[in-house]
N, C-alpha and C positions, 0 to 999 in steps of 0.2 A: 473542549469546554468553552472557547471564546476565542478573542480574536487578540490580537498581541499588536499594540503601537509604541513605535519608538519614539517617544516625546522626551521635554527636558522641563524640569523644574523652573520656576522664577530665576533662581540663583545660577544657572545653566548646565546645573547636572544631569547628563543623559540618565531618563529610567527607561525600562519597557514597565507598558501598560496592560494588563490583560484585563478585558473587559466579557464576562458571562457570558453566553448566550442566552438568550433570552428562556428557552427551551428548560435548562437548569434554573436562569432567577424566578420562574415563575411557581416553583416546587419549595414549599415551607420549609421540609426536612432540611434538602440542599442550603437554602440559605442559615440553616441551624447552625447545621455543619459545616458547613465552610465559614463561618461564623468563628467557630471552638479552631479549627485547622489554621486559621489564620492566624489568628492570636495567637496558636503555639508555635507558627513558625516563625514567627515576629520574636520568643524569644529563642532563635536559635542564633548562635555567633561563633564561625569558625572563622580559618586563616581560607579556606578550600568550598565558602558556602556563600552564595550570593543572600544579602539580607532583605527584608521585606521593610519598605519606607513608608509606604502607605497604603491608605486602604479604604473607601467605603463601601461598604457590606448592606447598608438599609437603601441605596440609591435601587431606580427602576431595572437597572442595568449593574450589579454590584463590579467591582474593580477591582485591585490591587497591582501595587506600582512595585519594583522591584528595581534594586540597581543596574545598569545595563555593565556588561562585561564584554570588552571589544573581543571578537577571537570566535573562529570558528566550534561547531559543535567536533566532538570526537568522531561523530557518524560522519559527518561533513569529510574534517583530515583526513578521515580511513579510505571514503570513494574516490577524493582528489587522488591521494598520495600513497596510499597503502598503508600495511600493518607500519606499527611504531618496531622501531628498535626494541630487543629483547631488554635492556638498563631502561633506557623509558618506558616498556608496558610495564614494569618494573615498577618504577616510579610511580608511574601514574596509578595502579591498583592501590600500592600504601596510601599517596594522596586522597584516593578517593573514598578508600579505607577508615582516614582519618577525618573526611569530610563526616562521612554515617556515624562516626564516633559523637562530632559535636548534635547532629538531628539527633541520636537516638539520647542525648542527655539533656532535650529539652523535650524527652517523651512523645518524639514524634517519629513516625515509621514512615519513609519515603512513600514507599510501595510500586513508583513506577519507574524503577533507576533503568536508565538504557542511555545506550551511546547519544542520543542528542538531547539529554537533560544533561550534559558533561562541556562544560563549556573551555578551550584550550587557549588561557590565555600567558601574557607573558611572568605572570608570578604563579602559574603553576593552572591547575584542574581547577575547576569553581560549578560548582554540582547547584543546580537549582530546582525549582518546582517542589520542594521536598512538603510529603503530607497532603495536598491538596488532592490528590488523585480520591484519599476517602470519602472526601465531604458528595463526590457524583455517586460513589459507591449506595449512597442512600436511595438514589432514584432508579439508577440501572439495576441493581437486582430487585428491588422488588417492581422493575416492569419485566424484565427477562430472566432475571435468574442466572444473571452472569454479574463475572465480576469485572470490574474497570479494568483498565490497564492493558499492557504490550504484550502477549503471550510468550513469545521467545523471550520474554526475560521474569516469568511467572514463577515463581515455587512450585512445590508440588500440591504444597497444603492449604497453599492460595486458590491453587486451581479447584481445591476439592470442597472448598469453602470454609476451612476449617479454621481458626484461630492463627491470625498473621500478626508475628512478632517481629522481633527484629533479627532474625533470621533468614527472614525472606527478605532483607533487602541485601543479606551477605550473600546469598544463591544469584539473585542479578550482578551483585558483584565480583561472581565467578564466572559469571556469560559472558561479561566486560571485560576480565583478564583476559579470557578467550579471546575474542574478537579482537583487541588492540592488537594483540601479540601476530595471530593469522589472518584478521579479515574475516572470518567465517564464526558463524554465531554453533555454538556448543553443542543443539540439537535441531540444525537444519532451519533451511525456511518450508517456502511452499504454502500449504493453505493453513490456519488455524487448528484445526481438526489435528491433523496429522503432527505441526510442530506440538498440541498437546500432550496427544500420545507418547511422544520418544522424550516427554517429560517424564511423565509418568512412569513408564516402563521402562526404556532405553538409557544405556549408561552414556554420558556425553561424551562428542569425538573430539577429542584436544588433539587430533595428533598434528604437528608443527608447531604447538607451544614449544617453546622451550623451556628448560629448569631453570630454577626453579619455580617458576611461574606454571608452570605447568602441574605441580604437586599443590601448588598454594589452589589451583582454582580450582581441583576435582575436588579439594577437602571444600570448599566452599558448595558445591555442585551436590552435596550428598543428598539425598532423599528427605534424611532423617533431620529436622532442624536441628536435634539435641545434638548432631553427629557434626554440625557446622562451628569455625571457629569464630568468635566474636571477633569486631574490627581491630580492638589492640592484639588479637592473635596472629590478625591478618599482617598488622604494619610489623610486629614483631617478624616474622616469617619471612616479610619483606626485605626486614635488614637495610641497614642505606641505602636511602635509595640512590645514591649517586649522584656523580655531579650533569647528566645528560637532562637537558629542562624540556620537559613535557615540550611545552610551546616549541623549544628550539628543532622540535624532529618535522615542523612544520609552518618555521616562520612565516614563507610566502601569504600564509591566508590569514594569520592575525591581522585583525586588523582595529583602527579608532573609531570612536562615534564619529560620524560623519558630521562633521561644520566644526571639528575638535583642534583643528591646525596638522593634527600629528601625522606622520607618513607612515606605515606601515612599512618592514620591511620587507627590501629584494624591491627590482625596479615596477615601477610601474605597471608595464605589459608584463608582470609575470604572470602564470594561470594564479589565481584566486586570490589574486592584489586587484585594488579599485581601479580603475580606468582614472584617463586624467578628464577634469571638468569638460563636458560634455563629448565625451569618445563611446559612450558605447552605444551600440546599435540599437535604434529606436528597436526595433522588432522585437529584440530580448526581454523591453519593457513590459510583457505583456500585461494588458487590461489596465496601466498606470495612466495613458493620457494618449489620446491617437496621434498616428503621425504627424509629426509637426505641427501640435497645437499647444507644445509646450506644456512643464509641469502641470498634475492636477493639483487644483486647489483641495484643500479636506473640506468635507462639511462635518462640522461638529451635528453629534447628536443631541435633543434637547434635554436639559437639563432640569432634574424632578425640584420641587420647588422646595421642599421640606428639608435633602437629603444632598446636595449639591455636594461634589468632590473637593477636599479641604486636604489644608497645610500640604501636601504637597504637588504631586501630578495628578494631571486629569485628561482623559483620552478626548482624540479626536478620530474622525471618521475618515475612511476613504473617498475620495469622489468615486461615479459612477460612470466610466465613462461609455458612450453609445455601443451596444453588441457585448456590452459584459456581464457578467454573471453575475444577478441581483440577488442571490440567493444565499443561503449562511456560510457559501464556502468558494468565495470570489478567485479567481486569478490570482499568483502571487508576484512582485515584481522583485529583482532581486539586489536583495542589497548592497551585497560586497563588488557589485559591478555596476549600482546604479545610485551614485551622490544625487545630491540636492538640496535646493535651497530650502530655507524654511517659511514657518508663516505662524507668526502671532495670533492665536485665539482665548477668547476671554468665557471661561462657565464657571458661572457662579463665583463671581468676581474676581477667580484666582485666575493668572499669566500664567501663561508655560508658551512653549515653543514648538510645536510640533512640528516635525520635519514631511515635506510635501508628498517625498516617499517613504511610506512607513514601512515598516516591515509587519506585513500580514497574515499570519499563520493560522488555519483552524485544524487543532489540536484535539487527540484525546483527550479525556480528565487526565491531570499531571504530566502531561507531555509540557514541551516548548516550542518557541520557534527557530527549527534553524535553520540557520544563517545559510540561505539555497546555494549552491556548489557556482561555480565559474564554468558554466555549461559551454562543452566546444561546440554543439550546432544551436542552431535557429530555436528558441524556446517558443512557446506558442500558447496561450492559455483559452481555460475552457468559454464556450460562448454560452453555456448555460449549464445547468444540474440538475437530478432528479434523484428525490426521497426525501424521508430515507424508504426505504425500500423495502424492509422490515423491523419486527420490536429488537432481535438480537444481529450479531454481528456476524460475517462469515457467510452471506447469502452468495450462490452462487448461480448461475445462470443467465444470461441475456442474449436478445432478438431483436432483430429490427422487423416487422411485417413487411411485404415485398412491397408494398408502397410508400413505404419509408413514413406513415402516419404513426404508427405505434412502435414502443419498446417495450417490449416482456421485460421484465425481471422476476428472477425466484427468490424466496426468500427463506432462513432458516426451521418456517413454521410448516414447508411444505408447498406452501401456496403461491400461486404467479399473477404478477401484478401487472396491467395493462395501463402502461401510459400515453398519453395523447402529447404526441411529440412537440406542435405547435405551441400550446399553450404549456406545457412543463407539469398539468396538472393527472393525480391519478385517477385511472377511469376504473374497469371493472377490476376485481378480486377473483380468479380462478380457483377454488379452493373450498374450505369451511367444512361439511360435511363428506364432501366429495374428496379431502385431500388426504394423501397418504400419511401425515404428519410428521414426515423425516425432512431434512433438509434438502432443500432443491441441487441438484448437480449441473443441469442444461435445461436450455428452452430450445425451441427449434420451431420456428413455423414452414408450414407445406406451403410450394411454391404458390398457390391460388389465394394465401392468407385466410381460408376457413376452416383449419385444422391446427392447433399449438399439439407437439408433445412434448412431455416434461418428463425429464429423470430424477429420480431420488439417490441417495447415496447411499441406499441399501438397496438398489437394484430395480427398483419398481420405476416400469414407463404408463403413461398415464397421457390420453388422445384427448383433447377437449376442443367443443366444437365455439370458435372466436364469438362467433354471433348470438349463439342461445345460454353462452356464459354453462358449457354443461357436459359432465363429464361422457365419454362417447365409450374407451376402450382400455382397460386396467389391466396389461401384462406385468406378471409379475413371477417371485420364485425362478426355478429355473430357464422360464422364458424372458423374463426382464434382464435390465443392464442399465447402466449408469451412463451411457453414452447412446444418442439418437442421432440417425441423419435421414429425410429424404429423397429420395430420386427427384432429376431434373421437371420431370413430369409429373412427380407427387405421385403415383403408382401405386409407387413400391416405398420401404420403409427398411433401414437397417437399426438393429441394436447391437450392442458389444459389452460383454460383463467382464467384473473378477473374475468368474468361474473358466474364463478362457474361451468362452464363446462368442461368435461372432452369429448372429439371425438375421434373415432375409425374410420380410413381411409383404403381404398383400394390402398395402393400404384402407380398400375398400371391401375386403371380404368379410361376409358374414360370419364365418367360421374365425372367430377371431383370434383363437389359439392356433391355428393351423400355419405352419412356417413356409414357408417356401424353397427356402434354403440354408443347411447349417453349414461352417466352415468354424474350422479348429485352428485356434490361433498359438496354443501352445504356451502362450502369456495372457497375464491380465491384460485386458483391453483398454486403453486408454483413450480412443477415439475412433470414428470411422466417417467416412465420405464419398460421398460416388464423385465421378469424374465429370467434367461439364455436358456430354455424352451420355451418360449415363450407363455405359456399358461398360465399365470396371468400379466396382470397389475395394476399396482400400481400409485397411484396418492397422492398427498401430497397435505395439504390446511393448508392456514392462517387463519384466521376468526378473525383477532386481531381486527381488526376497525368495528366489529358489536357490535350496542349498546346491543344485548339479549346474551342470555349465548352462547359464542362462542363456533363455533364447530370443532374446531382444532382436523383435524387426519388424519390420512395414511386410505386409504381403497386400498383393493386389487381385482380388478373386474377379472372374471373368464371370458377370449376372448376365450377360444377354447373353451365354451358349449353355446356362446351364442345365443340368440335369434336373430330370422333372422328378427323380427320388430324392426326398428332402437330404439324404443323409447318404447322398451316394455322388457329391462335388468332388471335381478333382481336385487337386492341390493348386495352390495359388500359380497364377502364372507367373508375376516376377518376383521375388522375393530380396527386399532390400533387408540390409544385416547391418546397425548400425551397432559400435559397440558398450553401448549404454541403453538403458531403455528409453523410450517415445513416449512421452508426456506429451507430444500435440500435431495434429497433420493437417495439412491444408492444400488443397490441389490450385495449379495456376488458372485463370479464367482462359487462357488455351488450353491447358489439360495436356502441357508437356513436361510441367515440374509438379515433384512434390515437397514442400516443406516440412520440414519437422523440427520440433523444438528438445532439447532433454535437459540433464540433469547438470551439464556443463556450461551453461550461458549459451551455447552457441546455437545456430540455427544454422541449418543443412539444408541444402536444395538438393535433390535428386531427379536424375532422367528417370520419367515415366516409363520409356519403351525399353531400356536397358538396365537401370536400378543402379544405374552408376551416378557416384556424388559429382557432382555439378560444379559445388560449391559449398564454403564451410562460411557465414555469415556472425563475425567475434567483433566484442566492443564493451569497455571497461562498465559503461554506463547498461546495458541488458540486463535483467534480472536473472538472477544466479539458478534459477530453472525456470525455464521456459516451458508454462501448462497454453498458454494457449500465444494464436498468432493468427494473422488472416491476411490476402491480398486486397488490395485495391480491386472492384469492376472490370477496373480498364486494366491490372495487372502489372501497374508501372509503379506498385508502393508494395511494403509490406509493414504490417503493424506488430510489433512486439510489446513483452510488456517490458520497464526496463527502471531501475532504481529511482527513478524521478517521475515517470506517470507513464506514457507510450512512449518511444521509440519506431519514428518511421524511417524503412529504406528506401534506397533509390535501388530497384529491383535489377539494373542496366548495369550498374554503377559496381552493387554489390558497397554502398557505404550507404551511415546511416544521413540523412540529411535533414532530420529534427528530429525537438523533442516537444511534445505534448502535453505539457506540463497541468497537475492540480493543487501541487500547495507547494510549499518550502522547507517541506520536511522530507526527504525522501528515501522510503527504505523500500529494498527488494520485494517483488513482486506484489507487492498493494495493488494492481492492475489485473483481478482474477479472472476476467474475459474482455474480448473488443471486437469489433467487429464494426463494419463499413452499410451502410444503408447501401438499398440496390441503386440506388441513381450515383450511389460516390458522393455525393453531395456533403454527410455527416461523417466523424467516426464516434463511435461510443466505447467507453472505457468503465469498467464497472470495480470501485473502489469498496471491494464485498466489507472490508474492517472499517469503514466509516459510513457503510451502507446507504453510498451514493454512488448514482451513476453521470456521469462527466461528459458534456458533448462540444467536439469542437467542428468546425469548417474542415475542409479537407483544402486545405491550402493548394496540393497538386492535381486536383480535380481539371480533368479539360473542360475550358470555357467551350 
C-alpha cells in the first residue's frame, strides 16, 4: 500500500510513518475508505494493539503515524529462531486473541492478521495494521476481481467473496497458532493458486502442534464461520496463559528505537541484536548510501500547500542513492543491524526527527514492515524493477531473450509482456485476442530470440513470433503441457503435462500436431530441459497425489538415437529416484550435473552419467519448496528462491554466499521464477504476489 518511515514526533516519540502510494491516493473510493478505516481504528484501544496518532487523509500523498513498538515481527522470531515454546504459542494465541477482541469492539475487522503484523515485544504481542487492508479492497476488486490480502491466511468466505466478519480474522488466528507452535503455515505454501485450493477443500496439517493448541486452532480453522469460536472463546480455551513472556522465547532480537539510549538484550554480537556504532558491513546496507560516502541524507517530499501533516509526525523520503531502484519498490536497508544518526526536517512548519536510516517496506494493503532478519551472508539489493506486470496477482512465467535486451513476463490474464530491459519500460503485449486467457505458467524463448513459447496452467503451449507480435502455433488438449523447453539449436521443442506426458516437437514443421517423440513419465511433469548438447532430455515428475507407491523421479530420455515411431521410445536411459517429488530441474552449463529442487527446502545435485546424488544443498533461509532454480553461464552460482528474495550458491563450495534481497518483509517462496541473462551479467527474480519483477548485478559475474 506505501512505504513505512521510522520518524519521531517534536516531543521525541518514535512513530512509523506509512505514507500511500501514489497508485491508491489517486482513486476517490480508496481515499473514502481509508478515510472511515481510519477513523475506526483510531478508536481502537487494547493492552496487545498498537494505536493510531496521526493522520492526514486529504494530503497529495495521505499518511498515517502509528506508535513504533521496538521488537521484532513473529514471522521475523520464527526464521531467526524457530517455533515458540508450546506455553508461549500458548500465550501468544490468547494474547493475540484478546488483541481481535479489542478491533472487533470498535467494529473493525483486521482482515489481514499474519505473522508479521504481530509485533514481539517486551510487554507482550502488539498486533497492528488492523482494518486498513479494506479501504484498497475498493480498488483491487473492482480492477481484478480479487481480494486484498495474504492468501495463507484467507478464510474461506473471504476467498469466495462472500460476507467477511469477524470470523475470518479468528481462522488467521488459527494459521498463527499453527505456525508459532511448528514453523509451518496450516495449508502449505508454494504458489497462490494451489495454497487456495487446500483452503478451500483440504482439512489443515497441524501435525506437530501440540495440545492443546492444537484443538484451539482446528476449531478456529473450520470452513464454516458459524462453526468458529469468537476470541473470548479462544482466550478462554487458552486458559492462563502462564508465566513464559512471549518476548522472553526471543529476547536477542527485541530490540529500541534506535537514538533511544536503551540496549537491547543478550550482548551485542548476538544474531539479531544491533551492531555497535558503526560495525556493520557497508555491503549489508544495501541501496542506503555507497560505500563510504556515509549516511544518506532523506529528501523530504513536497508538501501540498492546503493539507500539510499536523500535530503530529510527518514523513520524510529516502535519498536515491546512484544504481538504485527509483521505482515504488526500492532496496531495503536493515534496521535491526543498521543504527544511525538522525536529521531534522521541517514540512509544513511541524519538527520531527527523522532517522537517516528508515526502515522502508512496500507492503500489501494491511501488511507492515518488518523488521528484515540479521542475514548471515552478504545482502545485496535490486538495481532496478519491473511492472507491475499484470491487473491481478500470481503471474507466473519469466525470460530473458538471448540478448539479454528483453524480459518476458506472463501474466494471470493469459498474456506475455515484453519488456525493454535497458530503460525498465513495457514494450509489446503478446496476447488480447490471440490469448488463451488462463494464467501463464512459463515463457521460454528459442535460442535465435524469434520465437517466445508460453504455457497456460491448464495445459495449452502457445508459439509466438517476437517480431510480428503474432501468434504462430496453439498446442493444446492432449498435446499441450504446462511446461516448455528448447533445444540448444532451437530445432526441436519439448513439452510436459499433468497428464504424465512428456512430447518431443519439430519446431519448424508444418504439420504442427505431428510429435516426434512420446515418453511416459509416470508422473505429473513438473519440468523438462535438454542438456547443453542437446542430445538428452530430462524431464522431472511429482507423483505426490497418487494413492499407490509414488513414482517420483528425473528420467533422462536419449533424443539424438531415437526411434523414428513416435510412440515406440525406449525407456529412459538413467533414471534418478528422488524420494519426494521434483518441483524443478536445471542442467549445469557442462551438462555433468543436474539440479533439482522439491518439497523439502533442499536442493540436490545429481551425476548426469550415473544418477547418483552428488550433493544435497540445505540452508534455514531457502524457501520451504523449491519450484524453480537456475545456474549461473559460467556454472559457478546457483540461484534459489529463498525466504528473503534469491539465495545464491557458491556451486564449488556447495554454501550459500548471498542473498538478493527485495523488501523487508520476508516470507517463503515470493520468488516464483529467476533466471540469469545469457551474458551472466543480470539475474531476475520475479515477485508473481506483488507483480514485480526485480533485477539485480551478478556480483560474481567474471570481469
Amino acid at each position: 500500500m506505501g512505504r513505512v518511515y521510522l520518524g519521531r514526533t517534536p516531543a521525541g516519540s518514535a512513530v512509523a510513518v506509512k505514507v500511500v502510494h501514489r497508485e491508491y491516493a489517486g482513486d476517490a473510493s480508496f481515499r473514502k475508505r481509508f478515510e472511515q478505516e481510519v477513523a475506526a481504528a483510531r478508536r481502537v484501544q487494547g493492552l496487545y494493539t498498537v494505536p493510531v496518532v496521526d493522520a492526514d487523509l486529504r494530503a497529495e500523498e495521505p499518511w498515517l503515524a502509528t506508535a513504533y513498538v521496538p521488537g521484532p515481527s513473529l514471522q521475523h522470531a520464527i526464521a531467526e529462531s524457530g517455533p515458540l515454546a508450546a506455553d508461549a504459542a500458548l500465550g501468544l494465541t490468547a494474547r493475540v486473541a484478546e488483541a481481535l477482541q479489542s478491533i472487533h469492539a470498535a467494529d473493525v475487522i483486521h482482515r489481514d492478521l499474519k505473522p508479521s503484523n504481530i509485533i514481539l515485544t517486551a510487554e507482550g504481542p502488539k498486533v497492528i495494521d488492523f482494518g486498513i487492508a479494506r479501504a484498497a479492497d475498493v480498488t483491487a476488486v473492482t480492477a481484478t476481481g480479487m481480494r486484498t490480502g495474504t492468501p495463507a491466511y484467507m478464510a474461506p468466505e473471504y476467498i469466495r467473496g462472500q460476507d467477511v466478519t469477524e470470523a475470518g480474522d479468528v481462522f488467521a488466528l488459527g494459521v498463527i497458532a499453527g505456525f508459532a507452535a511448528t514453523g509451518r503455515l496450516a495449508f502449505g505454501g508454494g504458489s497462490d493458486h494451489s495454497v487456495i485450493y487446500r483452503i478451500l477443500e483440504q482439512a489443515p496439517d497441524l501435525d506437530g502442534c501440540p495440545e492443546p493448541l492444537r484443538a484451539i486452532a482446528a476449531r478456529c480453522l473450520e470452513k464454516d464461520p458459524e462453526r468458529r469460536p469468537t476470541p473470548a472463546q479462544v482466550i478462554a480455551q487458552c486458559g492462563p496463559a502462564g508465566t513464559t513472556g512471549i518476548a522472553d522465547a526471543h529476547t536477542r532480537t527485541v530490540v529500541s528505537p534506535p537514538g533511544s539510549g536503551r540496549v537491547p538484550p543478550g550482548p551485542l554480537d548476538a544474531p539479531g541484536s544491533p551492531s555497535a556504532p558503526g560495525s556493520p558491513d557497508a555491503e549489508t546496507r544495501t541501496s542506503m548510501s555507497p560505500r563510504g560516502s556515509g549516511p544518506a541524507a532523506p529528501v523530504p517530499p513536497p508538501a501540498p500547500a492546503a493539507h500539510g501533516p499536523a500535530r503530529g509526525a510527518a514523513p520524510g523520503g529516502p535519498a536515491t542513492p546512484p544504481d538504485a531502484d527509483t521505482s515504488s519498490n526500492p532496496p531495503v536497508g536493515d534496521l535491526l543491524t543498521t543504527p544511525a544518526p538522525g536529521l531534522p526536517v521541517l514540512l509544513s512548519g511541524v519538527g520531527i526527527l527523522v532517522l537517516a536510516v528508515v526502515l522502508i517496506a512496500v507492503y500489501l494493503p494491511g501488511s507492515s514492515p518488518d523488521r528484515g532478519p540479521s542475514l548471515p551472508y552478504r545482502s545485496i539489493g535490486p538495481t532496478a524493477s519491473l511492472g507491475p506486470t499484470g491487473k491481478a496477482r500470481t503471474a507466473q512465467g519469466m525470460a530473458f531473450s538471448p540478448d539479454g535486451k528483453t524480459l518476458a513476463t506472463g501474466n494471470s490474464e493469459g498474456e506475455v509482456r515484453l519488456w525493454n530491459v535497458a530503460d525498465r519500460k513495457a514494450g509489446a503485449t503478446l496476447g488480447g485476442r490471440d490469448s488463451v486467457g488462463f494464467p501463464t505458467h512459463e515463457v521460454t524463448f528459442s535460442p535465435d530470440g524469434k520465437t517466445l513459447a508460453a504455457t497456460s496452467e491448464t495445459g495449452s503451449v502457445t508459439m509466438w513470433d517476437v517480431a510480428k507480435h503474432r501468434r504462430t502455433r496453439l498446442l493444446d488438449g492432449v498435446n499441450g503441457g504446462e511446461t516448455v523447453a528448447f533445444s540448444p539449436d532451437g530445432t526441436l521443442f519439448s513439452t510436459g503435462s499433468q497428464a504424465r506426458s512428456v512430447y518431443l516437437w519439430d519446431t519448424n514443421s508444418r504439420k504442427k500436431d505431428e510429435i516426434l517423440a512420446y515418453y511416459d513419465q509416470e508422473a505429473k511433469v513438473t519440468g523438462v530441459a535438454f542438456s547443453p548438447d542437446g542430445r538428452t532430455l530430462a524431464s522431472a515428475g511429482d507423483d505426490s497425489e497418487s494413492n499407490l507407491t509414488p513414482k517420483h523421479s528425473v528420467r533422462l530420455w536419449d533424443v539424438a538415437h531415437r526411434d523414428p515411431e513416435p510412440y515406440g521410445q525406449d525407456g529412459p536411459r538413467v533414471t534418478i529416484s528422488p524420494a519426494q517429488g521434483v518441483l524443478s530441474l536445471a542442467f549445469s552449463p557442462d551438462g555433468k550435473t543436474i539440479a533439482t529442487g522439491g518439497y523439502d527446502g533442499k536442493v540436490r545435485l545429481w551425476d548426469v552419467k550415473t544418477g547418483h546424488q552428488r550433493a544435497a544443498l540445505s540452508d534455514s533461509l531457502i524457501a520451504s519448496e523449491v519450484h524453480h532454480l537456475a545456474f549461473s553461464p559460467d556454472g559457478k552460482t546457483l540461484a534459489t528462491p529463498s525466504a528473503y528474495g534469491l539465495l545464491l550458491w557458491n556451486v564449488a563450495t556447495r554454501k550459500p554466499r548471498a542473498i538478493l534481497s527485495a523488501s523487508a518483509e520476508g516470507t517463503g517462496n515470493v520468488m516464483q521464477d529467476v533466471g540469469f541473462s545469457r551474458d551472466g551479467r543480470l539475474i531476475a527474480g520475479n515477485d508473481s504476489e506483488h507483480r514485480r519483477v526485480y533485477l539485480w548485478k551478478n556480483p560474481y559475474r567474471a570481469r
